[in-house]
C-alpha positions in Angstrom: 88.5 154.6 123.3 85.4 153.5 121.6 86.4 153.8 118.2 89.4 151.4 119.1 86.9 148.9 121.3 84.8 148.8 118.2 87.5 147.8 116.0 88.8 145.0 118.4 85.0 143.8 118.7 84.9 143.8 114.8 87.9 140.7 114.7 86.0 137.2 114.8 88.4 135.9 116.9 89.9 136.8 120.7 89.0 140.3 121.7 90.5 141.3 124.5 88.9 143.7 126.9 92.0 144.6 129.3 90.5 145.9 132.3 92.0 147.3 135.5 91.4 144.4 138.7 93.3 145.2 141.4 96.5 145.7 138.7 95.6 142.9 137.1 94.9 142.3 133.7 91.6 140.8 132.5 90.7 139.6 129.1 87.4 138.6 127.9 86.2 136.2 125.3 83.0 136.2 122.8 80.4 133.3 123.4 81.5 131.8 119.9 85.0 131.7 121.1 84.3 130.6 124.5 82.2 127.0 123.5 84.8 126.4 120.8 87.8 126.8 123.1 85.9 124.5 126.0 85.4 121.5 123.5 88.8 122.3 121.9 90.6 122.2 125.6 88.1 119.1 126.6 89.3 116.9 123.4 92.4 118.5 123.9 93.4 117.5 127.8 90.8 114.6 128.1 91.3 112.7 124.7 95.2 112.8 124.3 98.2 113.5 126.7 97.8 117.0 126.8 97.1 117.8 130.4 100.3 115.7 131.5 101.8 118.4 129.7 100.3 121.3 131.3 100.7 119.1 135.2 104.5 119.0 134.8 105.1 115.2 133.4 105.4 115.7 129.5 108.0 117.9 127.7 105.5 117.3 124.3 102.1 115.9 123.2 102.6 115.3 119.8 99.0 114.7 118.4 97.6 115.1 114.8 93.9 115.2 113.6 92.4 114.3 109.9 91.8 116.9 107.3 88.8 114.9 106.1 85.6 116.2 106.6 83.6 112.9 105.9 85.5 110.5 108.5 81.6 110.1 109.9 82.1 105.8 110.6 85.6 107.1 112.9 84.7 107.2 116.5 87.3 109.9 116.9 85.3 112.7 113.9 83.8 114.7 115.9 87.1 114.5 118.1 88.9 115.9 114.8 85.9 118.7 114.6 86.6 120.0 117.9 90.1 120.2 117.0 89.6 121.8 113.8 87.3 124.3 115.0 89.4 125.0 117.9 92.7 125.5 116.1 90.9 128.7 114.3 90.3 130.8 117.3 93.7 128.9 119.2 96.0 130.1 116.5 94.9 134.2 116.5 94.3 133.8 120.5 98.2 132.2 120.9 99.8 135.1 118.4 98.3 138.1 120.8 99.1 136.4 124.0 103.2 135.3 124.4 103.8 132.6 127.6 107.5 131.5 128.6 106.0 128.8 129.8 103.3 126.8 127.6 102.3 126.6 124.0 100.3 124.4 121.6 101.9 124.9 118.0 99.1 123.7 115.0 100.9 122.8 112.1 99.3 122.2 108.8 102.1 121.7 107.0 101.8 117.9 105.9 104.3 115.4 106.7 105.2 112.4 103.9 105.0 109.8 106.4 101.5 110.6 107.7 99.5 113.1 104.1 96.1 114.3 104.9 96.5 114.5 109.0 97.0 118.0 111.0 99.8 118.1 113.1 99.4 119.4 117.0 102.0 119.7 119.6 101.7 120.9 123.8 104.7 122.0 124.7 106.1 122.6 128.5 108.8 124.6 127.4 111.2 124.2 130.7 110.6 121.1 130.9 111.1 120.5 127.2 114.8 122.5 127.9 115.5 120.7 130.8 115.3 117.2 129.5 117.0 118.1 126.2 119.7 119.3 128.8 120.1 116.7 130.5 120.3 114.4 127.6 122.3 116.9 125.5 124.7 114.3 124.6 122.6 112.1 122.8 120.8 114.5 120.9 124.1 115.9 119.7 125.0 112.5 118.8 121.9 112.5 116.5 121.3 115.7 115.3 124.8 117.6 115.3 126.8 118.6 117.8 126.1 122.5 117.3 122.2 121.4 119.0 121.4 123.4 121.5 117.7 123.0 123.7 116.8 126.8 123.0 117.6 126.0 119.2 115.6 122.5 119.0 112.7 124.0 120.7 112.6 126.9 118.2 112.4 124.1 115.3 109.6 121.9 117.2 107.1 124.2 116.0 107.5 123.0 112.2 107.7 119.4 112.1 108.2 117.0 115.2 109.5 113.7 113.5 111.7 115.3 111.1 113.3 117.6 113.7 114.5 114.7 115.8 115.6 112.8 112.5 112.8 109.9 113.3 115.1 108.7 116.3 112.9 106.6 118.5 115.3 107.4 121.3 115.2 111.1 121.2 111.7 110.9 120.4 110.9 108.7 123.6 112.8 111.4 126.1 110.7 114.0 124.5 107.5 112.4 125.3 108.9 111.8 128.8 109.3 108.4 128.7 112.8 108.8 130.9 116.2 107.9 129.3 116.3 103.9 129.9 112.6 103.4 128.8 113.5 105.2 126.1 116.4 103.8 125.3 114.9 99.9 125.7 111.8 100.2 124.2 112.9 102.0 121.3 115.6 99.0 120.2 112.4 96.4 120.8 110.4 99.0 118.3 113.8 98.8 115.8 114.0 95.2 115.7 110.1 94.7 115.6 110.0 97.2 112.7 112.7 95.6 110.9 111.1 91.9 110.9 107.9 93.5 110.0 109.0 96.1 107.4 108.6 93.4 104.1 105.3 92.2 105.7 107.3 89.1 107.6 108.7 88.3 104.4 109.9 84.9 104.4 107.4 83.3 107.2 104.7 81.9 106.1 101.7 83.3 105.0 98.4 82.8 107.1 96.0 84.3 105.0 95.1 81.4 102.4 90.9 81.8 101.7 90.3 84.2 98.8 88.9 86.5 101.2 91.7 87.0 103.3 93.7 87.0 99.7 92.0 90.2 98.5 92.4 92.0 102.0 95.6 92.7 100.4 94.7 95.8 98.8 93.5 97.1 102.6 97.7 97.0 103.5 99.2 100.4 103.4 102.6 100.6 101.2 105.6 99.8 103.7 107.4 102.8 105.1 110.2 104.0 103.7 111.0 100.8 101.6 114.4 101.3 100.1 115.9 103.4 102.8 115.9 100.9 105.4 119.1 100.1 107.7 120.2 96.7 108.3 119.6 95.8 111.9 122.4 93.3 113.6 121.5 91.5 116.8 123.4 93.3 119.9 125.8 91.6 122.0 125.3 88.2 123.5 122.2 87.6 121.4 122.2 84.8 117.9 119.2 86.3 115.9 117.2 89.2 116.3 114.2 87.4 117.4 116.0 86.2 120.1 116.9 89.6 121.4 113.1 91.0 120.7 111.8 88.0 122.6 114.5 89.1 125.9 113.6 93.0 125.2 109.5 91.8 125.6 110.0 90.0 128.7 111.8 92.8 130.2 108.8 95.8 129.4 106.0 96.2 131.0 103.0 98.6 129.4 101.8 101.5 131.9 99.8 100.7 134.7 96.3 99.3 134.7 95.3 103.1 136.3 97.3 105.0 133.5 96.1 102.3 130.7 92.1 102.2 131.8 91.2 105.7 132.9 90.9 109.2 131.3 93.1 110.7 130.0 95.5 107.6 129.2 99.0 107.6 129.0 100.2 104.2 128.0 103.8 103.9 127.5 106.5 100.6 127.7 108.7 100.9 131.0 111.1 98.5 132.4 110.2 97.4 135.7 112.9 99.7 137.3 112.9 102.2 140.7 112.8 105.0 138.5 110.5 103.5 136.3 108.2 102.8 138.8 108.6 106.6 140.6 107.8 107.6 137.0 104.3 105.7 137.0 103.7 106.9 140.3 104.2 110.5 139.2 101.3 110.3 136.2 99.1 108.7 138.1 99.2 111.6 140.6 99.2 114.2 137.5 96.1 112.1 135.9 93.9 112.6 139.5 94.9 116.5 138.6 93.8 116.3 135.0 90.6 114.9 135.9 90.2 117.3 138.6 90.6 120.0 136.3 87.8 118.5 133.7 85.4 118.0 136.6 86.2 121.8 137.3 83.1 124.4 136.9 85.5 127.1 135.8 87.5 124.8 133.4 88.1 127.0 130.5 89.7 129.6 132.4 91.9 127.9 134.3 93.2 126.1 131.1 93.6 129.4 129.3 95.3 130.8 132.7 97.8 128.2 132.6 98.5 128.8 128.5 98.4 132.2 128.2 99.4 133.4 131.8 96.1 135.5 131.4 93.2 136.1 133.7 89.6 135.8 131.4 86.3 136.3 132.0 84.2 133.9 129.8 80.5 134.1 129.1 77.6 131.9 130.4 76.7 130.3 127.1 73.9 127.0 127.3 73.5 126.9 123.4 75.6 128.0 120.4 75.1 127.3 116.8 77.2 128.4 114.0 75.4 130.5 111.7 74.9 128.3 108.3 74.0 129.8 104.9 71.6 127.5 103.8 71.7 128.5 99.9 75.1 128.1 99.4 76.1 124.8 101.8 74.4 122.2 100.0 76.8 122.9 96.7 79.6 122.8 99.4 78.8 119.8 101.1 78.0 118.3 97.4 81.3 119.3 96.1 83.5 117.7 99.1 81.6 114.4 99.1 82.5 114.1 95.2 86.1 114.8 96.2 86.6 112.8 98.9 84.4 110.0 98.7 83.5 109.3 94.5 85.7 111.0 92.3 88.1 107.9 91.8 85.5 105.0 91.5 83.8 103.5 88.4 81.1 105.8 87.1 78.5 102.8 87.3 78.8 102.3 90.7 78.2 106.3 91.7 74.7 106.4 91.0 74.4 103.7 93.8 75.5 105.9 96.3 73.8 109.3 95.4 70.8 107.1 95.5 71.3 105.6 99.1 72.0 109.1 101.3 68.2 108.3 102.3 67.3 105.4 101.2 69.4 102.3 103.5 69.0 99.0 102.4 72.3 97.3 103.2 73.9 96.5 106.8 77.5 97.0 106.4 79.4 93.0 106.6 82.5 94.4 108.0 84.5 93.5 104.1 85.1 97.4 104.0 87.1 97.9 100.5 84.7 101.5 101.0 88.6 102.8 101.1 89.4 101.3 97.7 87.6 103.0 95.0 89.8 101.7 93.0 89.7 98.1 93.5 88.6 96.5 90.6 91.8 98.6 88.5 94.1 97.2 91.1 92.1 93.2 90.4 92.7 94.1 86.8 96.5 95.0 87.0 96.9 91.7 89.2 95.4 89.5 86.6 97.8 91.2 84.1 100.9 91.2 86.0 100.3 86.9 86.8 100.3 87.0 83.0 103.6 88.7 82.6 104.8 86.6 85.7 103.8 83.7 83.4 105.6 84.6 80.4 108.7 85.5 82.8 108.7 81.3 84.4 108.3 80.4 80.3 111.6 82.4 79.3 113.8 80.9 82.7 112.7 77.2 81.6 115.1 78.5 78.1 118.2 79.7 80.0 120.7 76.8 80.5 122.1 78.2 84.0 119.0 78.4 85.4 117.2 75.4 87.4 113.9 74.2 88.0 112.4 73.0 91.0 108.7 73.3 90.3 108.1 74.1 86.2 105.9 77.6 86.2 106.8 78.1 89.9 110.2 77.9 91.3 113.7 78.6 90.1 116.9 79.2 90.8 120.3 80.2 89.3 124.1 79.7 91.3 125.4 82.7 91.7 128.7 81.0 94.1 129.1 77.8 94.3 129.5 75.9 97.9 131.1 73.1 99.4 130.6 69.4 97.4 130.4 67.4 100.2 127.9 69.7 102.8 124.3 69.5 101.4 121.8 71.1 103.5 119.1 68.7 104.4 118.1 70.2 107.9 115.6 72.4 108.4 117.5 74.4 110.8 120.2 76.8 108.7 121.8 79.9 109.3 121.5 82.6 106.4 122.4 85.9 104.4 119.4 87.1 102.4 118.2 89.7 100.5 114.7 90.0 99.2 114.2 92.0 95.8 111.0 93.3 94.0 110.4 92.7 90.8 112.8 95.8 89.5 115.9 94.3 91.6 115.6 96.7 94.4 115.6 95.1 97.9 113.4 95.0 100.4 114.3 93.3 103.0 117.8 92.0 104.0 119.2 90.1 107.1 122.8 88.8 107.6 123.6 85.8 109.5 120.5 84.6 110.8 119.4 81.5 112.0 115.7 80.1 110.7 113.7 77.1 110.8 113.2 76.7 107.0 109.5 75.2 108.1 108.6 78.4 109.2 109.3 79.8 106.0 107.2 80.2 102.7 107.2 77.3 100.8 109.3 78.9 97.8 112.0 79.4 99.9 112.5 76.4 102.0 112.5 74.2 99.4 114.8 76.9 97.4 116.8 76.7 100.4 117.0 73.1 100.7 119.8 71.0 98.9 121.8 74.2 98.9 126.1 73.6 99.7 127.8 75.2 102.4 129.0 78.4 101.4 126.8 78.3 98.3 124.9 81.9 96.7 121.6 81.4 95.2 119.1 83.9 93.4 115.8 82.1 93.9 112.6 83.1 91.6 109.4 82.4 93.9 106.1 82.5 92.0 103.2 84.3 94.0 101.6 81.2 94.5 104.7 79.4 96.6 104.9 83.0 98.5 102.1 85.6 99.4 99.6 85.4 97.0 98.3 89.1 96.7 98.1 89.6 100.2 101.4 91.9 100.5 101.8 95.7 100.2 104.5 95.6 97.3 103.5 94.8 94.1 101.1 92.2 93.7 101.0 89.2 91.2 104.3 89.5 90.4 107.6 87.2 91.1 109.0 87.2 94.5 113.1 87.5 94.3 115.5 86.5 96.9 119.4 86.0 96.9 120.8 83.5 99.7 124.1 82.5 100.9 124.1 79.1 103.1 126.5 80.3 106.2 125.9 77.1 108.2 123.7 74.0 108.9 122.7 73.0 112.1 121.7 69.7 113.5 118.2 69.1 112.9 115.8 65.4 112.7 112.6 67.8 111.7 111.7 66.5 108.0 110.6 69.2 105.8 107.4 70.6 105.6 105.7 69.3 102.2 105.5 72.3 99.6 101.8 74.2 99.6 100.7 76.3 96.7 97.9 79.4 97.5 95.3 79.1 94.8 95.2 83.1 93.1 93.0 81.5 90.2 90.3 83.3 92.3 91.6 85.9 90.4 90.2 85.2 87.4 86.9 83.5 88.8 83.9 85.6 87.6 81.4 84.4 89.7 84.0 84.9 92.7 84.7 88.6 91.5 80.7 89.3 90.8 79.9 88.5 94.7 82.9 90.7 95.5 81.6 93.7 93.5 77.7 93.1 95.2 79.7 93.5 98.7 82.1 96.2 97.3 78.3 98.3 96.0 76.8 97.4 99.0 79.5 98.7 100.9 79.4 102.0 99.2 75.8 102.3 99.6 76.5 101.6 103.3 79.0 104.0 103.8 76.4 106.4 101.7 73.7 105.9 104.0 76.1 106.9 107.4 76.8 109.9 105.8 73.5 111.0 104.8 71.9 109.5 108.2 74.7 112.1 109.9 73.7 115.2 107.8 70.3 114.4 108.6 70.8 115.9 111.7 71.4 119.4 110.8 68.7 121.9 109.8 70.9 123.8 107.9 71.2 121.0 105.2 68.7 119.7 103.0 70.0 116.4 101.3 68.0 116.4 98.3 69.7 119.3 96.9 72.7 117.3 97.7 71.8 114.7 96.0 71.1 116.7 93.0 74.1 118.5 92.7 75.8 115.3 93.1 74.1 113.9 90.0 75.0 117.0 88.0 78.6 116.2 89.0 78.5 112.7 87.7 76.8 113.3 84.7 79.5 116.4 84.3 76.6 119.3 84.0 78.2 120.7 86.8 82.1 121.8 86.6 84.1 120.4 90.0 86.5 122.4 91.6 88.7 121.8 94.2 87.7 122.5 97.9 88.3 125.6 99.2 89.7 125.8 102.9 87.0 127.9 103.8 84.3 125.7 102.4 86.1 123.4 104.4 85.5 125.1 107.7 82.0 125.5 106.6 81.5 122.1 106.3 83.3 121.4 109.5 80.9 124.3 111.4 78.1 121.6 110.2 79.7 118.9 111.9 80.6 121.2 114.5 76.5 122.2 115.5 75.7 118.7 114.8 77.9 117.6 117.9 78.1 120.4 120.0 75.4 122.8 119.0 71.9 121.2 120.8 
């Protein structure tokens, strides 16, 4: 009996003391597991939608936290801590203890759509069966007819988005959303995806000052750019704005109980009976939630209703994580490199390793801190409006192709229309299909009606003087489009192929063409206040970091700083962060938040 207790004790992670209570089983947890478990539960049930999972109105939370260690200017890191240090002791706590009834799967298997984020999902397992059940049809319809709710519930556990095939539908009934919430908001979210997907591409740009310009390089790449379905207005409905405009009026968000108070659970709803019932049911479920939180006895109720176990916890006022003091520096040295200045110029390093204690600079809220890289990506700009250049030059030589504005704006017939029908209103209905630079498209829309004034001035006035019936490729220069501000390539030629379907009536004149000035580009004195903001920045974002390790007395940022500077000056070799350096470094973090 001892010689098996003292092997349990010797596991750093759930030991369980089964006991004999009145025929009941009892299971006991270490002090170290018991504070990591309450903040893990805490973020867990008051920061996301867990605890409508565990109170009977969720089949799934589906939440994910960050795998980097140095997200200190985030108001949600020491949210993502918590997690972190939680999903250690959840996982080997979860694999001893099997429940018919709850689970929370961690994944750490990286999704492409969302790389560098931990993937967490709460599970009410009946009620995940029984709404899969009930909707069996249209999950079948989506994922195969051999789906089955045990099957799909087995496959949750690996990947949530992939396993429902990205269907917003399927995914709103497993969030518990209710079929016709589900079913309306996720045809608003189609359509509003579908105008946004090539960054509103061909409305007209807003963002004209050079400022505004370079925030360009803040947009994230567009999702899933050349797989894209065309989207069709439904039924009774002209264009798809139309439809989104009918679908908005027709959803209301939450209520303002459910929206303002912990834990949320916002959500769109149409303003139905069993919509409303639906409402009605959270809020009761968030009173229980917060009754729960408020609870002295909150961990083991929590792991009661996971694990189907009764615990007895420890009365712990203080924990720290033990923190070898030799070795974390290196560690700590060795992450920041990785994350934070392995990709920029080496100039600009020293500027950081020199600020960890030393602030000088308020942050002015023009954070390119993201964009180590910035002044490559200014560099590949300047050189693809070169090539864009030279491209205009070798259209003006080629006899089929016309000019509207010499160095800016072409375009060749491809079918021609009807002699005697010019367009000369604004208001026309349309085929198009946007191309990048290497032909492929990126955003097309059949027969849709526009108001060419609303449009980028390359394209209206490509547009305009078109026949009825007539196919045009159109050549837009950068300047008569987006500028840089766009998440495709940037500084290059903007393609687009029209067909004119028909011309309304329409006594609006035309907007006169506007050009965005990119010449900022190549303005030195422009780009040498950019790079004082883009240093400052970094000795900013130096500064938080160092201000936030400050904190621990395990750390000593001097010996940070100097293994930093034999990484830049390469008298140190750099390896790759281990994952359990990486939980060091997160037990830091961890005593930092939690630990006084």
């Amino acid at each position: 009996m001892f010689k098996k207790l003292f092997l349990i004790l010797s596991l750093q992670f759930i030991v369980f003391v089964c006991l004999a209570a009145q025929g009941k089983r009892v299971c006991s947890i270490s002090e170290e597991e018991t504070v990591v478990l309450e903040h893990f539960f805490r973020a867990l049930i008051e920061e996301t939608e867990g605890g409508y999972v565990l109170y009977g109105q969720k089949p799934v939370c589906a939440h994910a936290f960050s795998k980097e260690l140095f997200t200190i200017n985030s108001p949600w890191h020491a949210h993502f801590v918590a997690l972190r240090e939680g999903a250690r002791i959840w996982k080997k706590l979860s694999s001893e203890v099997k429940n018919a009834h709850f689970s929370v799967f961690i994944n750490e298997k990286e999704e492409a759509r969302l790389p560098g984020w931990i993937h967490l999902f709460v599970i009410n397992r009946p009620l995940f069966l029984k709404t899969v059940k009930e909707n069996l049809s249209l999950f079948q319809y989506v994922l195969g007819p051999k789906t089955t709710p045990e099957k799909l519930l087995e496959k949750m556990a690996s990947s949530f988005d992939s396993t429902l095939h990205e269907d917003k539908v399927l995914i709103g009934l497993i969030l518990g959303y209710g079929r016709e919430n589900a079913l309306y908001v996720s045809r608003m979210e189609y359509i509003s995806a579908y105008l946004n997907a090539a960054g509103d591409i061909p409305f007209k740009c807003t963002k004209k000052s050079p400022e505004d310009q370079l925030r360009g390089f803040l947009l994230p790449p567009p999702e899933n750019l050349y797989a894209f379905k065309i989207v069709t207005p439904s039924c009774g409905f002209q264009t798809l704005e139309e439809e989104l405009n009918e679908l908005e009026s027709q959803i209301k968000v939450s209520s303002e109980k459910l929206e303002t108070s912990i834990p949320n659970f916002i959500f769109g709803h149409i303003d139905d009976r069993a919509a409303n019932q639906l409402v009605a049911k959270l809020e009761k479920a968030q009173n229980e939630i917060k009754s729960l939180l408020n609870s002295k006895n909150f961990l083991q109720k929590t792991l009661k209703s996971f694990l189907n176990e009764e615990f007895t916890v420890p009365q712990v006022s203080n924990y720290q994580f033990p923190i070898d003091q030799e070795g974390i520096n290196k560690i700590i040295a060795k992450a920041i490199w990785e994350e934070e200045l392995q990709d920029y110029d080496r100039d600009c390093i020293p500027l950081f390793i020199n600020a960890l204690l030393d602030f000088s600079v308020q942050d002015d809220n023009f954070s390119l801190l993201h964009l180590p890289t910035l002044f490559k990506d200014i560099a590949q700009v300047r050189e693809n409006l070169a090539k864009t250049a030279v491209f205009f030059s070798t259209l003006e030589q080629q006899q089929d192709i016309h000019c509207i504005v010499p160095q800016k704006l072409y375009y060749k017939i491809l079918e021609p229309g009807d002699d005697n029908i010019i367009c000369a209103s604004t208001k026309v209905c349309l085929n198009y299909a946007f191309l990048d630079s290497l032909g492929r498209p990126i955003k097309r829309q059949p027969n849709v009606l526009i108001d060419l004034n609303s449009t980028i001035s390359g394209f209206a006035h490509a547009v305009k003087g078109m026949k009825l019936g007539e196919t045009r490729e159109i050549y837009i220069h950068p300047s008569l489009a987006y500028g840089i501000y766009t998440p495709y390539e940037r500084g290059v030629l903007l393609k687009a192929v029209v067909t004119l379907l028909n011309i309304e009536k329409s006594d609006e004149p035309f907007s006169e063409m506007t050009s965005l000035d990119v010449s900022f580009i190549e303005d030195e004195e422009f780009l040498k206040s950019v790079r004082e903001r883009y240093e400052n920045t970094l000795i900013w974002r130096a500064n938080l970091i160092g201000s936030h390790l400050k904190k621990s007395k395990d750390v000593d940022l001097d010996l940070i700083k100097q293994h930093l500077q034999e990484l830049s000056e390469g008298k140190e070799t750099f390896s790759k962060l281990t994952p359990a350096e990486a939980t060091l470094i997160n037990r830091v973090h961890w005593n930092i938040y939690f630990g006084s």
